[in-house]
MARBA-3410 file (N, C-alpha, C, O; in Angstrom, 1 decimal):
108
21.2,-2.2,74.4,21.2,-1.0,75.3,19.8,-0.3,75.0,19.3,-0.2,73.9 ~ 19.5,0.1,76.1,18.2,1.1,75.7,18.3,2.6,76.5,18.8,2.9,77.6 ~ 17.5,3.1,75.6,18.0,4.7,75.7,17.2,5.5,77.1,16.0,5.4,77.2 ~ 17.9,6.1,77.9,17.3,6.7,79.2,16.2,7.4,78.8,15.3,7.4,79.6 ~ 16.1,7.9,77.9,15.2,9.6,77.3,14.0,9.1,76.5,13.0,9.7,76.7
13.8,7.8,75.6,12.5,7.4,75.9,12.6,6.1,75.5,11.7,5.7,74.7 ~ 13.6,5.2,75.8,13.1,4.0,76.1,13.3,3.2,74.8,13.2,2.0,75.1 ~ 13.5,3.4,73.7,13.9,3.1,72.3,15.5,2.3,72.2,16.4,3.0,72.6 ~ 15.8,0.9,71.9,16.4,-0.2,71.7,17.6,0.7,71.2,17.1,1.5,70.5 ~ 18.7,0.8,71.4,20.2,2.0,70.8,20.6,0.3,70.6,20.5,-0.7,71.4
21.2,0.3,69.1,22.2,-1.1,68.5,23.2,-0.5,69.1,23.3,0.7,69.5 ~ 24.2,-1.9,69.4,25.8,-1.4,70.3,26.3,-1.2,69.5,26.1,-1.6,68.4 ~ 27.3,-0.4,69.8,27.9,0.9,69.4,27.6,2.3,68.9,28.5,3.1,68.5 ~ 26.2,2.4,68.9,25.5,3.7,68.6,26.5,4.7,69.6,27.3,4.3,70.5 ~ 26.3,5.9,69.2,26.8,6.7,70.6,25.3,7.8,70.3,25.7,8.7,71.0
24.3,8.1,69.8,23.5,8.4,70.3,21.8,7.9,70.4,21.9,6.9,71.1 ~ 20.9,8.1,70.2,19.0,7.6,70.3,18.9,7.6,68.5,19.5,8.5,67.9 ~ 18.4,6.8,68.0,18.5,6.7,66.9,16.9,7.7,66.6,16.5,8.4,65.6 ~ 16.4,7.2,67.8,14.9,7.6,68.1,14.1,9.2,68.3,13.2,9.9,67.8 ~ 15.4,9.3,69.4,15.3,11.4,69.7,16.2,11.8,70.2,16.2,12.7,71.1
18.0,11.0,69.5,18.7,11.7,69.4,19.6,11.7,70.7,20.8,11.9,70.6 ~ 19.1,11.6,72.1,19.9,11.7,72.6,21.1,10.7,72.9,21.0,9.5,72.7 ~ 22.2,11.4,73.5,23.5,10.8,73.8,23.4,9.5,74.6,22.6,9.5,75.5 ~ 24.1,8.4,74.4,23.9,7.2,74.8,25.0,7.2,76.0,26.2,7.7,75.9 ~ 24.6,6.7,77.2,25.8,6.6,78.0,27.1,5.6,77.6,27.1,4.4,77.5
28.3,6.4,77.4,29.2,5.3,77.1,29.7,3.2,78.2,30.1,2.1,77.8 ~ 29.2,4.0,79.6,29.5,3.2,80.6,28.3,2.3,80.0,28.6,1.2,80.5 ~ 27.1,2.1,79.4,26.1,1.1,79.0,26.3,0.7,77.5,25.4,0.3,76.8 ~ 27.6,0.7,77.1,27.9,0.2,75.8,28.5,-0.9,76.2,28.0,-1.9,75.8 ~ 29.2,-1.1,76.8,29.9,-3.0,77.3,31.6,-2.5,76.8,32.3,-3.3,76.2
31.9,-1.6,77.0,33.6,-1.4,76.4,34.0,-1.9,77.5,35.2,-2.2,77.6 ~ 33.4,-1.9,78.6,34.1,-1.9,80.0,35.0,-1.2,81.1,35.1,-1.3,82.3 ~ 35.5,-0.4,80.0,36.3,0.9,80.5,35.3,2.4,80.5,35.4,3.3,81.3 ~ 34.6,2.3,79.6,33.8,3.6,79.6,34.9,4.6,78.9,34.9,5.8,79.2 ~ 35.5,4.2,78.3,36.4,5.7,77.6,36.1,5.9,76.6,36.4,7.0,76.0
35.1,4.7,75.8,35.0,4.8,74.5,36.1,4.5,73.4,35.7,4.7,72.2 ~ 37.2,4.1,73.5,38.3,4.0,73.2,38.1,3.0,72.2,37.5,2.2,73.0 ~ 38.1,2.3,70.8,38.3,0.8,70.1,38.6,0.8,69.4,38.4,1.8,68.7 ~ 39.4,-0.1,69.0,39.9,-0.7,67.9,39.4,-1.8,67.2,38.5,-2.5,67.7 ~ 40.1,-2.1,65.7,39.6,-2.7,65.0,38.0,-3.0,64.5,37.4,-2.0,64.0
37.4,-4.3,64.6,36.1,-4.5,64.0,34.9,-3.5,65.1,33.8,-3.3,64.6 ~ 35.1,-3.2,66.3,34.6,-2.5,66.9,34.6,-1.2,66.5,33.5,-0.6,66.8 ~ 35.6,-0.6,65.8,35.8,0.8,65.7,35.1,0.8,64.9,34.4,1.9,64.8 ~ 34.9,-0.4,63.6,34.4,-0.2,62.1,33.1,-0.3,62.2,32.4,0.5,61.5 ~ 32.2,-1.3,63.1,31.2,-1.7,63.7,30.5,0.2,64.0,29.6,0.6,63.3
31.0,0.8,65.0,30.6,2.2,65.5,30.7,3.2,64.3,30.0,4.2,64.3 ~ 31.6,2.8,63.4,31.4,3.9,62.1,30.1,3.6,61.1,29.4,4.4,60.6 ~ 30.0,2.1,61.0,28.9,1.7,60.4,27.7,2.4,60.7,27.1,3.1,60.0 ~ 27.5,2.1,62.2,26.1,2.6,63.1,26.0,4.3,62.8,25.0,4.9,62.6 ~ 27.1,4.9,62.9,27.1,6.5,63.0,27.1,6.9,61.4,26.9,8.1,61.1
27.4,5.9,60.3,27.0,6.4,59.2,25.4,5.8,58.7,24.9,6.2,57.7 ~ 24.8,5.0,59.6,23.3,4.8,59.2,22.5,5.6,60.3,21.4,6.0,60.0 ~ 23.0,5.8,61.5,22.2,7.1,62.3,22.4,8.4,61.4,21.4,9.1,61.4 ~ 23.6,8.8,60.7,23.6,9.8,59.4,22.6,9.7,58.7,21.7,10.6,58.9 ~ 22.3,8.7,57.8,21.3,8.4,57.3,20.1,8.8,57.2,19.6,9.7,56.6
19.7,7.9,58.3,18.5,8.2,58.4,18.1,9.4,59.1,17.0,9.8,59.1 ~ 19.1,10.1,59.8,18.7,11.7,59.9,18.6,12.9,58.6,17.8,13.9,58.3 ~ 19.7,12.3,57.8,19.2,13.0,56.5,18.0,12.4,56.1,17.5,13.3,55.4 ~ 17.1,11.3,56.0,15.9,10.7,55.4,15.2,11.6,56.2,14.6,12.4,55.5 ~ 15.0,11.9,57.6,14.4,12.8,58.6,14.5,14.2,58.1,13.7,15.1,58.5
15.3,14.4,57.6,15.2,15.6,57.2,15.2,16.2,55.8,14.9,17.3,55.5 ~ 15.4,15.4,55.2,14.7,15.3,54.0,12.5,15.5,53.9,11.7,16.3,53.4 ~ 12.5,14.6,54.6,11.1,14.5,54.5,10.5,15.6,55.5,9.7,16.3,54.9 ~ 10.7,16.0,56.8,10.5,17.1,56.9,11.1,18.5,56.3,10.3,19.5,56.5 ~ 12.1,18.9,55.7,11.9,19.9,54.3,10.4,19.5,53.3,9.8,20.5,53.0
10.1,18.6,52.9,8.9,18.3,52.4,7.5,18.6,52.8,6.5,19.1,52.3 ~ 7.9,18.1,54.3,6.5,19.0,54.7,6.1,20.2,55.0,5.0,20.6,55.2 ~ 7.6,21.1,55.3,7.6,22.4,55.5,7.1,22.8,53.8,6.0,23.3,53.6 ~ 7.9,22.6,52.9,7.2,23.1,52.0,5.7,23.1,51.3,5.2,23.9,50.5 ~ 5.3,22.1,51.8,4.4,21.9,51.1,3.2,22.8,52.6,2.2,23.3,52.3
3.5,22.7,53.8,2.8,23.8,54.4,3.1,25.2,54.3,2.4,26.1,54.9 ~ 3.9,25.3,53.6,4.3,26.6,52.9,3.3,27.1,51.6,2.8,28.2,51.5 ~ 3.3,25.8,50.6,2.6,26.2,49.6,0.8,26.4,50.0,0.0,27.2,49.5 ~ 0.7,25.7,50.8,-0.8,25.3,50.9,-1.4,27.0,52.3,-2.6,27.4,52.6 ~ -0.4,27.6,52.8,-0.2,29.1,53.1,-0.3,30.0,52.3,-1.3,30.8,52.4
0.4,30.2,51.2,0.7,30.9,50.0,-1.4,30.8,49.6,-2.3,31.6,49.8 ~ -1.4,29.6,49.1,-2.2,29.8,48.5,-4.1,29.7,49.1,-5.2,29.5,48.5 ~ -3.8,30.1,50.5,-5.2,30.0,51.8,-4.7,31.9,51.5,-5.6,32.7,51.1 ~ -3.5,32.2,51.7,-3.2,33.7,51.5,-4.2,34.4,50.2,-5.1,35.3,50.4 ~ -3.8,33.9,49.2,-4.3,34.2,47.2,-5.7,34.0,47.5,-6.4,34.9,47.2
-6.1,33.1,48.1,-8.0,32.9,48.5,-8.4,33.8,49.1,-9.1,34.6,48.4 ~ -8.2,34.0,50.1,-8.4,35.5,51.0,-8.1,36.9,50.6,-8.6,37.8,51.1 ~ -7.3,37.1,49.7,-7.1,38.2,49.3,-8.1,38.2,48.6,-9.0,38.8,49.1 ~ -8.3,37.5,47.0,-9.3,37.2,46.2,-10.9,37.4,46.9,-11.7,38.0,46.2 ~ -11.2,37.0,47.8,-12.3,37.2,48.6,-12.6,38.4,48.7,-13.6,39.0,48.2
-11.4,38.8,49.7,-11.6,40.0,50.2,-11.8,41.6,49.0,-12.2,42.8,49.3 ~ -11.3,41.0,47.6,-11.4,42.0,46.7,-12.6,42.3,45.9,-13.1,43.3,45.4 ~ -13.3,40.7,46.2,-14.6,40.9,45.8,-15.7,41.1,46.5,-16.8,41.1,46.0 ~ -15.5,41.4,47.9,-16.3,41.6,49.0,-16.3,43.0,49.0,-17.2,43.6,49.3 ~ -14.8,43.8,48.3,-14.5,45.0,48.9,-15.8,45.7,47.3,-16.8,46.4,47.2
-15.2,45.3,46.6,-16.2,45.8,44.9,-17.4,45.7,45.1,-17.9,46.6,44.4 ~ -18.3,44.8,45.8,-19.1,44.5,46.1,-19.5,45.9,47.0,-19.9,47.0,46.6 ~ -19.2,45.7,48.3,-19.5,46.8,49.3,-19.5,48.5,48.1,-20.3,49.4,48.0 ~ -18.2,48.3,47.4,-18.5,49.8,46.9,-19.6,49.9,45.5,-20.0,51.1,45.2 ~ -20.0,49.1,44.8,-21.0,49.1,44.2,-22.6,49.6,44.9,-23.4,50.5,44.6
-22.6,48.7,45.8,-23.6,49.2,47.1,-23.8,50.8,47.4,-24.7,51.6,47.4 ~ -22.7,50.7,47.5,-22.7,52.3,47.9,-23.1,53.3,47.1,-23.9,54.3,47.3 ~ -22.0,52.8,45.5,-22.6,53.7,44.8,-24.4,53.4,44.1,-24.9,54.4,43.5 ~ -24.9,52.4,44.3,-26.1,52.3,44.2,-27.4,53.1,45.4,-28.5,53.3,45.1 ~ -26.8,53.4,46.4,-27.6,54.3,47.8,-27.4,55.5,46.8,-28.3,56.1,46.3
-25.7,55.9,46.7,-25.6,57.3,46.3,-26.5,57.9,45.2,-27.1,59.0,45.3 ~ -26.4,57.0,44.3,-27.6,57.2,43.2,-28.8,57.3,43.2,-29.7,57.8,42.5 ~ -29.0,56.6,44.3,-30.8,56.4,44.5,-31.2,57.6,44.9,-32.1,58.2,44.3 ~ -30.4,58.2,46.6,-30.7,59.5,47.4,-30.1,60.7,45.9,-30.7,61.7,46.1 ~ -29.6,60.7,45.1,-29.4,61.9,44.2,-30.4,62.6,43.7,-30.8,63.8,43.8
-31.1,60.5,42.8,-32.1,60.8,41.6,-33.4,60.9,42.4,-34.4,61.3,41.9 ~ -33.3,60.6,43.8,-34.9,60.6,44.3,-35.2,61.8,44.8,-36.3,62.1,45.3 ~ -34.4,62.3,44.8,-34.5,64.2,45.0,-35.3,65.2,44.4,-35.1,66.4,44.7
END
């Protein structure tokens, strides 16, 4: 069977896109009734498939937690740079100043 939403190979007995998730039409699974109803090695067959579409959505999400964090860390620390920057841009600017101040005092 393949999936209406983009086209990606669904193993029979999936009931959804292994790909992007969406819902598989029951009437394109071959039960022939469309109720979804089975028994025996069929039923065991569709728990297999819905415990490796489990799966690998936890592997999917697993690994995206990973990259949220790590665009988290790599924020945090573009944040610590810029502040750092800006602290010594800001010391800088007031050094300046007090170097004018002193100059117009003593040249008086």
């Amino acid at each position: 069977m393949v999936c209406k939403n983009c086209n990606h190979e669904i193993p029979p007995g999936c009931l959804f896109c292994m790909n992007c998730g969406a819902k598989a039409d029951p009437a394109d699974m071959g039960t022939g009734t469309g109720s979804g109803a089975q028994t025996g090695p069929q039923n065991e067959e569709t728990i297999l498939n819905l415990t490796r579409q489990l799966q690998d959505a936890s592997a999917r999400i697993g690994h995206l937690e990973q990259q949220l964090d790590q665009a988290l860390q790599e924020k945090q620390k573009a944040e610590k740079q810029a502040t750092a920057s800006n602290t010594v841009w800001g010391i800088f600017l007031i050094c300046i100043v007090c170097f004018v101040l002193l100059y117009f005092i003593f040249m008086q």
